[in-house]
N, C-alpha and C positions, 0 to 999 in steps of 0.2 A: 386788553385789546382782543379783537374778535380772531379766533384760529383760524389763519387762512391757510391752512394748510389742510382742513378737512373741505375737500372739492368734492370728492363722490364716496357714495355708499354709504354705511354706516360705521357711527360710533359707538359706545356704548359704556355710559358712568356706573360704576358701583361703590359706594362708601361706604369705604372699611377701615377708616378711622377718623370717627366723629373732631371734625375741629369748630363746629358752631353748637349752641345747645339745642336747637331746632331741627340739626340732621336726622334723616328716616333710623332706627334700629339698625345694628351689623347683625350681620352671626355670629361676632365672636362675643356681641353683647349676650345675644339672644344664650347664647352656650351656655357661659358664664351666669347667667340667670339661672338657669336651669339647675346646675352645678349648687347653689347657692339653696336651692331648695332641696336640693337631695340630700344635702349636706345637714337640712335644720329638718328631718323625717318628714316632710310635706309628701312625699311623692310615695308610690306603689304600683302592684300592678293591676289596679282598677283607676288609678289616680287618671286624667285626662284634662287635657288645657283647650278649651272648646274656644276662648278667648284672649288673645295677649298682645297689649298694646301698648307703646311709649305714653311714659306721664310726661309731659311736659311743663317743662319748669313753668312756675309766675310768672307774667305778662313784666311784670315790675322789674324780676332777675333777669329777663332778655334784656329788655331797654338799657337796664343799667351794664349788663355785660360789653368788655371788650377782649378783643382778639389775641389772645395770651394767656388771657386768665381762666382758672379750673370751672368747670362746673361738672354740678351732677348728671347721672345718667342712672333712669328707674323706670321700670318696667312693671306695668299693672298687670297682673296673672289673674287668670278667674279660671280658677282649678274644679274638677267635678268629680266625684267617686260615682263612678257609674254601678259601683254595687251596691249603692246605698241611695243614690240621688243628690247626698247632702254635697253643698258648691259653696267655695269658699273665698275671697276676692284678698289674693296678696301682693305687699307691696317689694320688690326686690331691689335695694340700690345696687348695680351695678360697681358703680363707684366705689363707694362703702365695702363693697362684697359682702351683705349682709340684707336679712330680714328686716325692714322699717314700720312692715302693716300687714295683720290677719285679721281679717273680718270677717264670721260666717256671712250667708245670705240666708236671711229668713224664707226661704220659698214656700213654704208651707204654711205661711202668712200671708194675710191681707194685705197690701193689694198682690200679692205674687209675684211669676214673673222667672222664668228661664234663661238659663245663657244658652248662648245660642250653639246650631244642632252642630256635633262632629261629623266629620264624612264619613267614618266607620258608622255612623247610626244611620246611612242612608243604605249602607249594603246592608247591615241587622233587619231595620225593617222587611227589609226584600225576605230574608231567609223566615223570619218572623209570620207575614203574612202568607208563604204557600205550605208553611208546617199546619195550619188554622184549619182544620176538618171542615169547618162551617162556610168558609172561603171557598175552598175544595169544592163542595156540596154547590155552592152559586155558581161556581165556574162550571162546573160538568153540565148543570143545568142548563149552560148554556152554549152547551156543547165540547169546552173546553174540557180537555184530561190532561194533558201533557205541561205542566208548571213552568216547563221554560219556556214555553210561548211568549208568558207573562212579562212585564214591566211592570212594578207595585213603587208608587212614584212616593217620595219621605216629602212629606206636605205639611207646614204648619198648622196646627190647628184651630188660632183664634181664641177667644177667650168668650163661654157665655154662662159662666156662674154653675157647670152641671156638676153634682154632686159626685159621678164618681172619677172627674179629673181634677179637680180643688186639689192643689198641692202636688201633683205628681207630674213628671214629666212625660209630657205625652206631644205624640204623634199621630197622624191620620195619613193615608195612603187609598189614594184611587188605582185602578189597576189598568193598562194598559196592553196593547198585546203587538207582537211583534212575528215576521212573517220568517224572519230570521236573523240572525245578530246585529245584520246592518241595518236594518229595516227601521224606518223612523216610528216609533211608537204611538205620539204626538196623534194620528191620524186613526186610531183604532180605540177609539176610549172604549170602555165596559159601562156602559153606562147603569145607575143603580145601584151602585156595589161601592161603599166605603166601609175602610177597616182604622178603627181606633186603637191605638198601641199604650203601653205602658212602657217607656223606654226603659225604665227600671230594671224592672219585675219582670221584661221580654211577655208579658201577660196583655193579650188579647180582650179590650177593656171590652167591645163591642163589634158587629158586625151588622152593620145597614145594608139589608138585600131586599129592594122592592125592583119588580117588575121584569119584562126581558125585554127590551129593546136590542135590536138586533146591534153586532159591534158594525162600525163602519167597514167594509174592506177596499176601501179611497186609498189611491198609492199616494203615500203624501213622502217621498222622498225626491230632491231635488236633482240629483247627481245626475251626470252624463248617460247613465241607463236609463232614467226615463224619460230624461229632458231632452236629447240625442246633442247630437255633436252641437258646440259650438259656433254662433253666427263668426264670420270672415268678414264683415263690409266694417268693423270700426278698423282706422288708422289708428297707428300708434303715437299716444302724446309723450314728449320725454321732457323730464323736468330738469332742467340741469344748471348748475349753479360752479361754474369754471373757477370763481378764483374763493367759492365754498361759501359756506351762512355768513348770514350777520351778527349771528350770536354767537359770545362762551361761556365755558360753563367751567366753572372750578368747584370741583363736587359735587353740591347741592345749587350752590350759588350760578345763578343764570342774568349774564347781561344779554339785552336787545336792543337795541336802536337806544330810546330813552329807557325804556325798563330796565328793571331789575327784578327778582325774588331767588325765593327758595323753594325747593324741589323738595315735598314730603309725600311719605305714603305710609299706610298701616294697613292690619289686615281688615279694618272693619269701612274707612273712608274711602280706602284706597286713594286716590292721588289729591293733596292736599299743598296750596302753596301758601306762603309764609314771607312776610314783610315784603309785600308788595309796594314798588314804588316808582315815580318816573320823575327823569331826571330835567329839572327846568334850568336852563342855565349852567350852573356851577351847585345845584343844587338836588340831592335826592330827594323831592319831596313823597309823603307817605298819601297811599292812598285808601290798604288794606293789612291789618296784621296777620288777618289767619283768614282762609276763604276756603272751603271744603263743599261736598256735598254728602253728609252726612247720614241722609235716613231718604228713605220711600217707602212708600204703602203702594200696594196693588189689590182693590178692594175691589170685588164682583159682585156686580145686581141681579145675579141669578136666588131664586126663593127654594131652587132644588137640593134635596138632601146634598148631593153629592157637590155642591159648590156654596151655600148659603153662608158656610162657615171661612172663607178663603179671603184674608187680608192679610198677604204679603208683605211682609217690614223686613226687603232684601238686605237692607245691613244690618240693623238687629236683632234679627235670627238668622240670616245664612252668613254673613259678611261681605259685603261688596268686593274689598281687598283682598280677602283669600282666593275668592271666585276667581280673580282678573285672571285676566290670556296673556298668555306670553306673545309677544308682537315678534319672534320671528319668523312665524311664519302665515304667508295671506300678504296681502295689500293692504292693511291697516291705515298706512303712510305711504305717500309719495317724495320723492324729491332727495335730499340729504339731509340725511334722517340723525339725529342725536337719540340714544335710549339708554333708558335709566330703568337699571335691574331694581326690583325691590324683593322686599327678607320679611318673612313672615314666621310664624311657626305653628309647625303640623299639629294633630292632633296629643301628641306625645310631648310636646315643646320643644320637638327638637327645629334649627333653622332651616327654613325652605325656602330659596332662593325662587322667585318668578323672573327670567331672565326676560330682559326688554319689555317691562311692563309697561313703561311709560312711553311714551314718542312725541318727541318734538322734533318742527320743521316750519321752511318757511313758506306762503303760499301768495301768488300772485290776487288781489283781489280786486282787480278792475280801476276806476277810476275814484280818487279820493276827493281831488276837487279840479274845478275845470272851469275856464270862462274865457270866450271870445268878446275881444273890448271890439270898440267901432270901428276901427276901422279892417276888422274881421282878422287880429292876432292870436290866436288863440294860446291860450299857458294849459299844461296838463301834466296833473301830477299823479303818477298812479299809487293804488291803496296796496298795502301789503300788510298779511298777518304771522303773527309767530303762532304756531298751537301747538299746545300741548296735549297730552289725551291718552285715554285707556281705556279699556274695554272690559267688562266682568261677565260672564256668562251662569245665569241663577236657573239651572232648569233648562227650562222650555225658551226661557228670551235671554238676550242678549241686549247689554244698557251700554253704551258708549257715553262715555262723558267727556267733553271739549270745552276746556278755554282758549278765549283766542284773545289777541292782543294789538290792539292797533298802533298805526302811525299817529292817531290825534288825539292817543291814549284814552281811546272807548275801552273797555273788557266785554267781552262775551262771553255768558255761557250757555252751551247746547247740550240736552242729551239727546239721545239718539237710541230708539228702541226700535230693534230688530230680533231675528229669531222666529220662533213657530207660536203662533197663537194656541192657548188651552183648552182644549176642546171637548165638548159631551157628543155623546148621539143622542138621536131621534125619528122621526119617519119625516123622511123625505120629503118638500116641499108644506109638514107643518109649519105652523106661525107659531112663532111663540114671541113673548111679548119681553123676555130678557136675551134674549137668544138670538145669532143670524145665521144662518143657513150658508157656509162659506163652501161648501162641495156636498155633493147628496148624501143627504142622512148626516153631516157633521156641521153640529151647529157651537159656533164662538159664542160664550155670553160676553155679554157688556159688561165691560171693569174701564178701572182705571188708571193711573200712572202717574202717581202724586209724588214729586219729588222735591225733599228741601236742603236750599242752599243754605248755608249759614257766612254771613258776611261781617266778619268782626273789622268793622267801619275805621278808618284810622284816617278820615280828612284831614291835612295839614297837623296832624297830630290825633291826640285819645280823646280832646274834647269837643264832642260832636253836638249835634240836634236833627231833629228829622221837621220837614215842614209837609206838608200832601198839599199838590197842586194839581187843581181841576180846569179846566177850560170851560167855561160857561155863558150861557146864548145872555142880554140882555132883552128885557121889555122896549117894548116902543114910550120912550115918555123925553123929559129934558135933557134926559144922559144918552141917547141913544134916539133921536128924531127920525130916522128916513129907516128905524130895523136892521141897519147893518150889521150893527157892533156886535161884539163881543170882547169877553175880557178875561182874566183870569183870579182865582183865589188862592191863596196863600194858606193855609193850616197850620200851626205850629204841632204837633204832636209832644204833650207835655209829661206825660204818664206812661206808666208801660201799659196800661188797659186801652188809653188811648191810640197806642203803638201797637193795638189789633186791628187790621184792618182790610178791607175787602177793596180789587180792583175795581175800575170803573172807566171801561173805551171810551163809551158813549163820552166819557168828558175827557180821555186822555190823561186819567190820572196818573200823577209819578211821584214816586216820593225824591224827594231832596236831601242829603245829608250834608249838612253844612257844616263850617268850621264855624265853632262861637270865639275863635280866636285870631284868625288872618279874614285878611280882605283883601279883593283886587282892587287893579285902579280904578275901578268906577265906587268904591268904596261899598262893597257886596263883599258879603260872605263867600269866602271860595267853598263849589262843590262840586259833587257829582251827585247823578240823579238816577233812580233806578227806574228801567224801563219796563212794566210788565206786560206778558202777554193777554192775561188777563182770562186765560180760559177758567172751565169751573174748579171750583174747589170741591171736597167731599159732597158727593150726592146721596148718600147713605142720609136716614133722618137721624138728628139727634141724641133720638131714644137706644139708636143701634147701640151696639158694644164696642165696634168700632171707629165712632164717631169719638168715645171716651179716650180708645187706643190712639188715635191716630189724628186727636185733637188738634194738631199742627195745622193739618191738612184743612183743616176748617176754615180756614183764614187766608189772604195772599202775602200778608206780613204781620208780624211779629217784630216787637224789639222789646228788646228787653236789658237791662243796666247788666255790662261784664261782668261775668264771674269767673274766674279761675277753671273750675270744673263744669262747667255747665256747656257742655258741648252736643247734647243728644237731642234731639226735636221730639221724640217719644221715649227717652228716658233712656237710663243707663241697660234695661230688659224688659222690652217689650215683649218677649215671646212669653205668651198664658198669664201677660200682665194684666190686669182686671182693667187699669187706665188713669188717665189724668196726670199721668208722668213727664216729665218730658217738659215742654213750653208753660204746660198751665200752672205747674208750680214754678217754674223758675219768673214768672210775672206774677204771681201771687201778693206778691206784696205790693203789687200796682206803686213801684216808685219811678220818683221824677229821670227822664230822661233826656232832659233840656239842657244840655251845656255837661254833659258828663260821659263816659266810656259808655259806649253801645255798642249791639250789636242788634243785626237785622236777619232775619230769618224769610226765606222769598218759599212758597209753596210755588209750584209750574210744574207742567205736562198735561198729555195728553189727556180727553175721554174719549174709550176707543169704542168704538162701534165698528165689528168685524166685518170685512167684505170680502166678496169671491180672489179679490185681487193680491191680501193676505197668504193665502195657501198656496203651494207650500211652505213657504217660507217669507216672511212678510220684509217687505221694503220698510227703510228708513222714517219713522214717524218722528220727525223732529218740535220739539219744543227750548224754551227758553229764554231766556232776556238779556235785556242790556244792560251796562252801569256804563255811563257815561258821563264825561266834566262837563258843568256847567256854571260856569265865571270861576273854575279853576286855575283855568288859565287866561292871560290879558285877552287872547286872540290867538289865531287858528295857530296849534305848537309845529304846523308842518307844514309853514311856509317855505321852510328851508329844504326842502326835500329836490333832488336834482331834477330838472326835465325830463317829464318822462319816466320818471324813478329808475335814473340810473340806465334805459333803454333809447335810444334812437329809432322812431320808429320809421319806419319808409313803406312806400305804396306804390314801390318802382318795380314795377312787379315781373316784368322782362316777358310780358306774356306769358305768364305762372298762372296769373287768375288770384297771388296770395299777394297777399301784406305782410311782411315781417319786421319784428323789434328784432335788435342787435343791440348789444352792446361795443 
């Protein structure tokens, strides 16, 4: 039953003792992992856990598990000797309290390919580039002497086959300058100056210094010093919920209205939910086993040294999940708020708690359906959502990721990119044909913000199909006499080659995932159907390198037959991966996808093209889609919903001027 005893403020879950085999890591897993390697000589004091994530059991041992019974608990470690480079990928059962898997990683092989960077290599860099004479030498030159001015930003570096990075771990940093500690950086670039690292060997692979473009000196900081006080003319809205949510939460495990799921997070997905389902009747039916958003690319169309190489794979090489913010403090959330700490581990492996990373709550969302019959009755039922959500901060931007959850059981999901756009110099008021001019002399290139969802499909069950449905004009002839018509086409998608596929507005296309096994009563296949927004996909050509990298992106869907491990859209290490990893081998074998476990992979977001209105700190750029049922259900599942959802509304306004809903 739903806690009515939480009315105001917050709550806040943390599990610390796994009772599903799908719950997020503890810390006293994470400890005990740890312990487990020190114990089998794995560890030292070069040794470093750059990566460490929950394995989760077989799709087959969840299904078949019930509530009582033991299962495992294993933790995937990808260890790195930072004196050496050499990275090594082990498996620890918790359970067991023992060693199950050492694997080196060929890094120094073809196709390559890095774990992703520690936060100690992002201070190293820093001290790395102003020890650099020849750095030194570009900076004085441009007037700079005093090194702390500097910001020297730990920047991926992409992949493009150059001989003296092949195999080594490396790093690029652009440098930045700052007016004083507080001083937003972001706003001052160096323009012309890129430094190549050898995170190894702390060796200074190269040093890119063409030209002097002056630095910007644009205040780009947002704070009440230079934005001045505060406007006073907004009222205050208050969210208040008297007798508390409609949801509980036991652990992981979250009821809502008809929903259900589970509550995951890791250091690389960050917030991930797990056996998604809504309840018809007397019935939990399923709708999703696992639904994360697992990988993005942020690729720029700048041809400038200093940017030409920059395609960001924010959880593949930084982690999404380590990044997140802790949600207590800021406005995040409104209303009464539920928050779920999550457990990651630091550089060292030791546990790090992100307190209130997650936040959930409930949100008024206007009208759901509504209709005045003749003789002018009107019925009104209003919309409400549950969201869940978290925030990561990688740099310079800020990615907010939102599921939301309806009363006629739609899903949504939104990201949300905000933060400070990345910026070069130039002279004032030039043109430049990658570039915009967002404050004098500071100009934003054109990138983009490709992000994929991974949707492991679970319609009425694992045995799925996709069909693509277009909306299409007919000819004037005997099917279509007076030009009106239109109609629609059905597609089975049979292959996983098949199940490559590109949006299309202009016809409304959506994909279908049907069940090949229940039917409603009009004797259809129950589904739901994926909404896309349909912006572009990778505008890089082909030939790029990160076309091979970030081959996901190339596409709006992907499906491809379940596998076990097969969780990454760009591979298990994208960072200085050469490419092709990721989607394009996991569909390689172009098998049948017709009546068998799938999953869907949705590419969305934004292509941003910077504007004055950006700096200093840019508004909300929302992208994302729908998944919504279609002949799921007999008919609309929220008929039953009170008048008003639960509100009385009146318009007896006492000479207020206001309308209010009561309960």
């Amino acid at each position: 039953m739903p806690d009515a005893t939480h009315t105001h403020g917050t709550r806040v879950t943390r599990v610390t003792t796994p009772s599903h085999p799908l719950d997020p890591l503890t810390a006293a897993e994470l400890d005990a992992g740890r312990a487990v390697l020190q114990r089998a000589g794995l560890l030292g004091d070069s040794i470093r856990f750059p990566s460490v994530l929950p394995v989760e059991p077989r799709k087959a041992t969840v299904l078949a598990w019930k509530p009582g019974r033991a299962f495992d608990r294993s933790i995937l470690y990808t260890l790195l000797d930072t004196a050496t480079g050499a990275s090594r990928e082990v498996i620890v059962s918790v359970t067991q309290d023992a060693v199950t898997s050492d694997v080196p990683l060929e890094t120094t092989d073809a196709p390559y390919g890095q774990p992703p960077y520690l936060f100690e290599e992002y201070e190293r860099v820093d001290a790395i580039v102003k020890q650099n004479a020849q750095w030194r030498e570009a900076m004085a030159r441009r007037g700079v002497t005093d090194a702390d001015a500097a910001f020297c930003a730990p920047l991926a570096p992409g992949y493009f086959g150059f001989e003296d990075e092949i195999g080594r771990r490396i790093i690029r940093s652009l440098t930045f300058l700052r007016a004083d500690e507080s001083d937003s950086p972001w706003s001052h670039p160096v323009e012309g100056l890129v430094v190549t690292i050898d995170l190894t060997s702390g060796e200074v692979v190269r040093v890119h210094d063409e030209g002097d473009v002056p630095t910007p000196e644009i205040d780009g900081n947002y704070g009440p010093t230079r934005v001045g006080p505060a406007r006073t003319s907004l009222k205050p809205i208050d969210i208040t919920q008297p007798e508390g949510p409609s949801f509980s939460v036991d652990g992981s495990y979250v009821r809502w209205e008809n929903w259900s799921f589970r509550i995951g997070f890791n250091a690389r997905e960050g917030l991930v939910l797990n056996q998604v389902a809504f309840r018809d009747g007397d019935e939990d039916r399923s709708v999703l086993y696992r639904a994360s958003v697992p990988e993005m690319v942020v690729p720029y169309g700048d041809t400038s040294p200093n940017r030409f190489w920059i395609s960001y794979f924010d959880a593949g090489e930084y982690l999404l999940g380590k990044n997140a913010n802790p949600l207590s403090l800021g406005c995040d959330c409104l209303g009464v708020i539920h928050y779920f700490d999550g457990v990651v581990a630091d550089d060292n492996g030791h546990a790090q708690t992100i307190p209130q990373v997650i936040c959930m709550h409930e949100e008024d969302y206007g009208v759901l359906w509504k209709h005045t019959d003749l003789d002018g009755n009107a019925d009104v039922r209003r919309s409400r959502r549950l969201v869940v959500s978290y925030f990561s901060t990688v740099g310079n931007y800020d990615y907010g990721f939102f599921w939301y959850f309806y009363l006629d059981g739609t899903i949504q999901v939104e990201a949300k990119a905000t933060g400070i756009v990345f910026n070069g110099a130039g002279v004032p008021g030039e043109h430049s044909p990658h570039a915009l001019e967002i404050a004098p002399g500071l100009f934003a290139p054109v990138h983009q913000h490709l992000f994929c969802a991974r949707l492991d499909v679970a319609i009425d069950g694992e045995r799925n199909a996709v069909d693509e449905v277009d909306a299409v004009g007919m000819p004037i002839g005997p099917d279509n006499p007076r030009g009106n018509a239109f109609t629609f086409t059905r597609t089975r998608l049979r292959t996983e080659n098949e199940g490559a596929r590109m949006a299309n507005p202009a016809a409304a296309r959506s994909w279908h995932v049907r069940s090949t096994e229940r039917t409603n009563r009009m004797g259809q296949p129950t589904a739901y159907h994926l909404l896309p927004q349909g912006q572009p996909t990778l505008l890089a050509q082909p030939e790029a390198t990160v076309s091979s990298r970030a081959a996901f992106a190339t596409k709006h869907l992907w499906t491809s037959v379940y596998k076990d491990d097969q969780l990454w859209p760009a591979g298990q290490y994208p960072n200085q991966h050469a490419g092709e990893a990721g989607l394009p081998t996991y569909t390689a074998g172009d098998r049948p996808i017709d009546g068998t476990d799938i999953v869907l992979w949705h590419t969305f977001g934004p292509t941003h093209l910077p504007r004055p209105e950006d700096f200093p700190v840019m508004p909300v750029d929302y992208s994302g889609f729908l998944f919504k049922p279609f002949g799921f259900f007999d008919e609309n599942p929220a008929l039953d919903l009170p008048d008003g959802a639960a509100a009385s509304c009146s318009c007896s306004d006492h000479g207020t001027g206001a309308c209010t809903c009561a309960h």
